[in-house]
N, C-alpha and C positions, 0 to 999 in steps of 0.2 A: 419445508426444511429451510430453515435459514443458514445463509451464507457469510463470509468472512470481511467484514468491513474494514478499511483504513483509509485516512485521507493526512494529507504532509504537513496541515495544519497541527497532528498531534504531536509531531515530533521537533515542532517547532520552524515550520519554513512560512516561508510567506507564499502561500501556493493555496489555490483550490481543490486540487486532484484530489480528485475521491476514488476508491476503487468500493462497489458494494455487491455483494453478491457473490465473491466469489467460490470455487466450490471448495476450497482447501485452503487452509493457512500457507502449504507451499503455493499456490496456483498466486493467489494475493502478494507473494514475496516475489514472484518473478513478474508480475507487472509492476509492482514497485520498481523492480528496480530496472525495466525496460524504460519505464517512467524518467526514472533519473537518470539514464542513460541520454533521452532526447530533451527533457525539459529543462537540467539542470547540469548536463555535462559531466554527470559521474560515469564515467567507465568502468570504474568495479564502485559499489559501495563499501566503504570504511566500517568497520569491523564494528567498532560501537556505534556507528550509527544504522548498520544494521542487528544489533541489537533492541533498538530504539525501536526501529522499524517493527521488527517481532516483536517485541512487549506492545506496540499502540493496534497491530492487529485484533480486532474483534469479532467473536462470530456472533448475530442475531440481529434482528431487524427483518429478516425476508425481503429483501428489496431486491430489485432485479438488476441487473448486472446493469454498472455504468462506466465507463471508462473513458476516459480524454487521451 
C-alpha cells in the first residue's frame, strides 16, 4: 500500500523535508505542520499556504516513512 508523500520544496521553500509514507493525507498535514512549526517558526500555518500544502500532498511511491 502506498503512502502519502510531500516535501516543502513543492510548495516552494527552500527546505529539504520530505515526509513519505505517510498513512493519511491528514497524518502528512500534521507533520507538515509540526514541521513548520520547529523548522520554520510557523505557529499556525496560513490558510493558503496550507492550501498549498494539501494540493502538493501525494499518495504512491510505497516508501517507508521518513521524517526530519
Amino acid at each position: 500500500m502506498a503512502g502519502f508523500n510531500f516535501a516543502c520544496k513543492d510548495v516552494g521553500m527552500k527546505c529539504d523535508f520530505e515526509i513519505r509514507g505517510a498513512s493519511t493525507k491528514d497524518e502528512a498535514m500534521q507533520e507538515a505542520a509540526a514541521h513548520a512549526k520547529h523548522a520554520h517558526q510557523l505557529e499556525n500555518i496560513p490558510p493558503e499556504l496550507g492550501a498549498k500544502v494539501s494540493a502538493a500532498i501525494r499518495q504512491g511511491g510505497g516508501l517507508l516513512p521518513h521524517r526530519l
